[in-house]
C-alpha positions in Angstrom: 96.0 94.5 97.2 98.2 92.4 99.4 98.2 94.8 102.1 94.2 94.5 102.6 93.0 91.7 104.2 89.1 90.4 104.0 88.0 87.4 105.6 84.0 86.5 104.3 82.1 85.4 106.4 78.1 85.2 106.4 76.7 85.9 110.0 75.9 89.4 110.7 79.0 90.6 111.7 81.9 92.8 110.4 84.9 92.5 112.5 87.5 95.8 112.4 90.9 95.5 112.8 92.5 98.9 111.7 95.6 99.7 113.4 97.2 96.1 113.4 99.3 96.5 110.5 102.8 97.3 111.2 103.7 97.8 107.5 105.7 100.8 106.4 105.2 100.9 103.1 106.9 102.8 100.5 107.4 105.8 103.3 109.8 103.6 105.7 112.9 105.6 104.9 110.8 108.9 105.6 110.7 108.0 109.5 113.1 108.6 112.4 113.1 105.0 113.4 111.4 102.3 111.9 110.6 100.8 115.5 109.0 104.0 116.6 106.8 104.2 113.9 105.8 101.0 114.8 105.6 101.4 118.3 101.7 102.2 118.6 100.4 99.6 116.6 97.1 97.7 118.5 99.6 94.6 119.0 98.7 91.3 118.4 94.5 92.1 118.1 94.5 90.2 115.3 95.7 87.0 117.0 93.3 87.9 120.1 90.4 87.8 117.9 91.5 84.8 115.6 88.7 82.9 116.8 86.2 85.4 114.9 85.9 83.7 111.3 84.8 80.6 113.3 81.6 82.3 114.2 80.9 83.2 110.6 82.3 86.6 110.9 83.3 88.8 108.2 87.1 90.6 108.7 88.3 93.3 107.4 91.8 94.5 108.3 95.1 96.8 106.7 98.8 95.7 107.0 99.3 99.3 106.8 100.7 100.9 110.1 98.8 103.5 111.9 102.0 105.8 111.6 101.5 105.8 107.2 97.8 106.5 107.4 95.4 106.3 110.3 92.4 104.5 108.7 89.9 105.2 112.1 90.3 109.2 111.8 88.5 111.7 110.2 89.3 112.1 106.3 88.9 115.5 106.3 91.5 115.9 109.2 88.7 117.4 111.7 89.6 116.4 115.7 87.4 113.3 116.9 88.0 114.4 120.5 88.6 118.0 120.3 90.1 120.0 123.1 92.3 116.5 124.1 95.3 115.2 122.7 94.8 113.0 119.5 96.6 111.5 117.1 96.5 113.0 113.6 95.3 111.3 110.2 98.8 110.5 108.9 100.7 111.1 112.7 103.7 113.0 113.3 104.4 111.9 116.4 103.8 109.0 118.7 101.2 108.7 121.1 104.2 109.8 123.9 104.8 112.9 121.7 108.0 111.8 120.0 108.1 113.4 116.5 108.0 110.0 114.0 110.0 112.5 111.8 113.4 114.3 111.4 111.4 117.2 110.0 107.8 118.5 109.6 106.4 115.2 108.7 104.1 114.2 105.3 102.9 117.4 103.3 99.6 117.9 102.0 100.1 116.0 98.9 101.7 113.5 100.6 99.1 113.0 102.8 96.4 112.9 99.7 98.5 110.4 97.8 98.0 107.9 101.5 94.7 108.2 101.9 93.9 107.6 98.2 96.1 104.5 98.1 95.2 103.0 101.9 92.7 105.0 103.8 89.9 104.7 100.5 90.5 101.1 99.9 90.0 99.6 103.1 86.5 102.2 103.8 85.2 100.6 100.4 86.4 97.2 101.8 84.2 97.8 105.1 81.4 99.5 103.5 80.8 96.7 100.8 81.2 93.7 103.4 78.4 95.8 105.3 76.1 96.5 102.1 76.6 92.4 101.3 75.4 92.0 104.5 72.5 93.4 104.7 71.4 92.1 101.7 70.6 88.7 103.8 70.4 90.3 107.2 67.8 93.1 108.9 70.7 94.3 111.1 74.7 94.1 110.8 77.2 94.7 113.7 80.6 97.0 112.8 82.7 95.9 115.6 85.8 98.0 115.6 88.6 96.1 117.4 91.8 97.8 118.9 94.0 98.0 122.1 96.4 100.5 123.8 98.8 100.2 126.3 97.6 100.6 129.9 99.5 104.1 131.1 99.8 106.9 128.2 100.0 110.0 130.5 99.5 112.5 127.3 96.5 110.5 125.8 94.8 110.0 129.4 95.5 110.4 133.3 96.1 107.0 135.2 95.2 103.5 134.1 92.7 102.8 131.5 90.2 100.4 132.2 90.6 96.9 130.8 87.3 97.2 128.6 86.6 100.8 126.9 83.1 100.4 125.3 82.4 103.1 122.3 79.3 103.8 121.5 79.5 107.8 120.1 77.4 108.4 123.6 74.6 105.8 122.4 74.6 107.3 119.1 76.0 104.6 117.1 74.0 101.5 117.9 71.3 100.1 120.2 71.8 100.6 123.8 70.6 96.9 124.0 73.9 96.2 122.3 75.7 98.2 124.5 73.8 96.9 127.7 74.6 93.3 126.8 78.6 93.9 126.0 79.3 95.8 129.1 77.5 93.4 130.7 79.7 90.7 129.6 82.7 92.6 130.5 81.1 93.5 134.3 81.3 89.7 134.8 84.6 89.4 134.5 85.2 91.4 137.6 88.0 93.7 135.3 87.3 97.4 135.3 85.2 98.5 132.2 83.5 101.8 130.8 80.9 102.7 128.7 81.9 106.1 126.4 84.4 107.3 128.8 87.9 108.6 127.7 87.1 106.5 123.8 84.1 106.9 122.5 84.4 105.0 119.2 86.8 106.7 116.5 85.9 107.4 112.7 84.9 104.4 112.2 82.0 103.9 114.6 80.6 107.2 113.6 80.8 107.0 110.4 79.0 103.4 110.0 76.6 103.5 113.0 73.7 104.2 111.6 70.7 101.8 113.8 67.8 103.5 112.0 69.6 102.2 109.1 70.2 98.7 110.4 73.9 99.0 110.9 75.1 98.7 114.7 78.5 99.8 115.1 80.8 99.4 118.4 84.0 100.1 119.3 86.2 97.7 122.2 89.3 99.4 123.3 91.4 96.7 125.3 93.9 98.0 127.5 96.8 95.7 126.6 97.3 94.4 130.4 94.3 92.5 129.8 95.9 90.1 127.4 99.5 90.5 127.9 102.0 91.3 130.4 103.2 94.6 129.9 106.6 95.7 131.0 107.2 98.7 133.1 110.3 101.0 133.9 112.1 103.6 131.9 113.0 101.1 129.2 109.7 99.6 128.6 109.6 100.8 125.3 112.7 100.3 124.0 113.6 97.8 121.0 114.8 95.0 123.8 111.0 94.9 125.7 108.5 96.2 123.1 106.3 94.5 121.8 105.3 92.2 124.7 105.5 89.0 123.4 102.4 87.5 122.6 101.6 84.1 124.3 98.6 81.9 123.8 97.9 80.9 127.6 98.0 84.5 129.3 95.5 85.4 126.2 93.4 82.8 127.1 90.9 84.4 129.0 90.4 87.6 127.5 89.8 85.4 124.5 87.1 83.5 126.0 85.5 86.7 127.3 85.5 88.2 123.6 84.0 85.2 122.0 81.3 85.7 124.5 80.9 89.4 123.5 81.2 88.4 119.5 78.7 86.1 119.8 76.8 88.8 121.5 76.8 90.6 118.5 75.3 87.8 116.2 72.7 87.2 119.1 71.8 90.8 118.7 72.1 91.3 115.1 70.0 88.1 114.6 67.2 88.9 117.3 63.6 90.3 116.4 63.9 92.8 119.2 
C-alpha cells in the first residue's frame, strides 16, 4: 500500500501523523476544488517531526487527505466533541464551512468502501507497531501529531494556543506524561493548554489505555508556531496557501519537539 507509510523503529514510541496526506485518491473528481479539499491538511508535520526516526521512533502516517477519510474520528460516525462544531468522518465541508462538494457529499456506501480501504489499514498499521512494541517494552507512547491554523472562528473563538496538549481529560495516559510535556512547552514562554478546546481525537481514546501499558497523547500545534502564516481576505486562496515551509523559521519549534519526543522515551523507559 503505497499510500501508507511505516517507519520501524525500536524505542518505545509510536509517532502519528494522520492528516498529513494530501492525496485525493480515486475520489478527486468528486470534489468542488481539488485545492479546497486539500486546504485543511496538518501542513508540513511530517517535515516538523523528521527528526523522530533518529530517536528510534516508530511512524506511522497515510497520504490519504483528511477530506477522503478522516482516519482520527470515530468509525462509527459518533461526535468526539459533541455540542461543538466538528469535522465529519469523511467531511463535507471545510473546517470554514465551505461544502468540499457540488452536492450532498459521499453516500453511505461510499463512505463504507473509504474506511474499508484507508481508515482499517492504517488502525491495523498503528495497532500492530503498538502490539510489537510492547512485546520488548513495559510501556509504549502513541503520540498523535497534527497542527491547525491559528484563527478558525467556526472551530474555536480567538487564537489557539501554540501547544494544545490532549490527554482525553487525563484519561488517556499518565499525568506524569502530561506534567512533563506541558512543562516543556511552559518553558518556551509560547502559550500552551492542557485538554482545552482539543482533547485528543479518536485516536488518543481509542489507544490510551495506561493500565494497559499504552500512553497515548495528542500535540495540536497551532501553525504560527512553525510557520508564518498569512493573513487578510485572501489568505487562503491558491496564491498564499500553503505557507511555504522553510527549514530556519522551523527551527525552533523543532528543537522544542525533540525535547518533548524524547520525553516520551524517558517516560516510556522509566520504572516510575
Amino acid at each position: 500500500m503505497s499510500w501508507l507509510k511505516i517507519i520501524r523503529g525500536e524505542a518505545p514510541l509510536v509517532l502519528a501523523l494522520p492528516h498529513t496526506g494530501t492525496d485525493l485518491a480515486d475520489v478527486a473528481h468528486d470534489f468542488r476544488s481539488p485545492a479546497l479539499a486539500r486546504r485543511d491538511a496538518d501542513w508540513w508535520v511530517d517535515r516538523l517531526y523528521g527528526f523522530a526516526h533518529d530517536l528510534g521512533a516508530t511512524v506511522v502516517r497515510t497520504t490519504i487527505s483528511r477530506s477522503v477519510v478522516d482516519v482520527n474520528r470515530d468509525p462509527s460516525g459518533a461526535s468526539l466533541y459533541p455540542g461543538q462544531v466538528t469535522t465529519e468522518l469523511c467531511p463535507t465541508a471545510t473546517f470554514d464551512g465551505e461544502p468540499l462538494y457540488p452536492g450532498a457529499g459521499p453516500d453511505e456506501a461510499e463512505i463504507i468502501r473509504r474506511v474499508d480501504r484507508w481508515f482499517v489499514p492504517y488502525h491495523a498499521a498503528l495497532a500492530g507497531e503498538i502490539a510489537r512494541l510492547r512485546v520488548r517494552h513495559r510501556r509504549v507512547v502513541l503520540y498523535d501529531a497534527h497542527s491547525i491554523r491559528s484563527h478558525v472562528p467556526r472551530l474555536f473563538d480567538g487564537e489557539l494556543p501554540v501547544f494544545n496538549i490532549g490527554t482525553f481529560g487525563g484519561v488517556s495516559c499518565s499525568p506524569a506524561l502530561s506534567t512533563a510535556v506541558q512543562g516543556i512547552c511552559a518553558g518556551t514562554g509560547q502559550s500552551h493548554v492542557l485538554n482545552g478546546r482539543f482533547k485528543g481525537g479518536w485516536t488518543t481514546r481509542n489507544y490510551g489505555e495506561p493500565d494497559k501499558g499504552v500512553h497515548a497523547i495528542q500535540m495540536e500545534l497551532a501553525m504560527r508556531g512553525y510557520l508564518d502564516e498569512p493573513d487578510g481576505p485572501d489568505a487562503l486562496d491558491e496564491a498564499h496557501w500553503p505557507p511555504v515551509y522553510d527549514d530556519a523559521r522551523a527551527a525552533a519549534m523543532v528543537a522544542v519537539l525533540r525535547d518533548v519526543l524524547d520525553c516520551c522515551i524517558r517516560f516510556a523507559e522509566s520504572s516510575g
